[in-house]
C-alpha positions in Angstrom: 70.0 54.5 -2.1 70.8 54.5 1.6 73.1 51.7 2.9 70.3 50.3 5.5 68.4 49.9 2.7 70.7 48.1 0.4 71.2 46.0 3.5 67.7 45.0 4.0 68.1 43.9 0.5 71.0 42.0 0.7 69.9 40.2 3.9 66.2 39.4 2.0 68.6 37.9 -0.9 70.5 35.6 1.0 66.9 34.1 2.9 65.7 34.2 -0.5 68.4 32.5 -2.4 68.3 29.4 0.6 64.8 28.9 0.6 64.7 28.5 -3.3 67.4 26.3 -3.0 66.4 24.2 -0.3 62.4 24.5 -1.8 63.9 23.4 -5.3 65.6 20.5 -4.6 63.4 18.9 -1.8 61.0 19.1 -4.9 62.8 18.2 -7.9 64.4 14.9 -5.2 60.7 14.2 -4.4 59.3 14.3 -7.9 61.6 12.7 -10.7 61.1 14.1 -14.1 62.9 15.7 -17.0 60.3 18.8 -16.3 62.2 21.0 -13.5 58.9 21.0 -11.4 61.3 22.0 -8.5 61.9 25.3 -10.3 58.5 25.7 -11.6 57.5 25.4 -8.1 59.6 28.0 -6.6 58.8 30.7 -9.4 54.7 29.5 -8.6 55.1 29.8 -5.0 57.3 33.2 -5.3 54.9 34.9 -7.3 52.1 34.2 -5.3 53.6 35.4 -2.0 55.3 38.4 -3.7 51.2 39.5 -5.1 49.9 38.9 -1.7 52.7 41.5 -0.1 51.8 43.4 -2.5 48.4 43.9 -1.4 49.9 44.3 1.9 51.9 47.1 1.2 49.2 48.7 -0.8 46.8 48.9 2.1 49.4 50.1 4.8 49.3 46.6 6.5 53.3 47.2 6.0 54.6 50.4 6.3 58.4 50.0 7.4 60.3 50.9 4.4 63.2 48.7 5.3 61.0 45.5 5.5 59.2 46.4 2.3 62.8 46.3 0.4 63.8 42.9 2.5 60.8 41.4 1.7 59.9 42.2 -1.9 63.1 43.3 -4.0 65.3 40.6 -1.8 64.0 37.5 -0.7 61.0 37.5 -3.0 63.7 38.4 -5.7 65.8 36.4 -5.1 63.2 33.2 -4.3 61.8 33.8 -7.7 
């Protein structure tokens, strides 16, 4: 694995891990319940957006290599 690549990664983590963190606890501070909805939410949310780039990448909507990695094995990894 090239190191640009790993970097891609690594910068799509960090977003990743953030946004689930900030997403989670905005949730679980709105909605007050045993259930961890925050968390539910986040995995949901993830999910959904990582499917719909996805289908992106599988019609050559996005081609760039590097932003494929940052996108779907970091920040959507790391979101979800």
């Amino acid at each position: 694995m090239k190191f640009d690549t790993m970097l891609a990664i690594g910068i799509g983590g960090f977003i990743g891990a953030i946004l689930r963190a900030y997403t989670s606890g905005l949730i679980n501070n709105t909605i007050k319940h045993d259930i961890p909805f925050g968390t539910l939410s986040v995995n949901l949310i993830g999910s959904f957006i990582l499917g719909v780039l996805i289908g992106l990448i599988q019609y050559n909507i996005i081609e760039n290599s590097y932003i494929k990695s940052l996108l779907t094995t970091g920040m959507m990894g790391a979101l979800t």
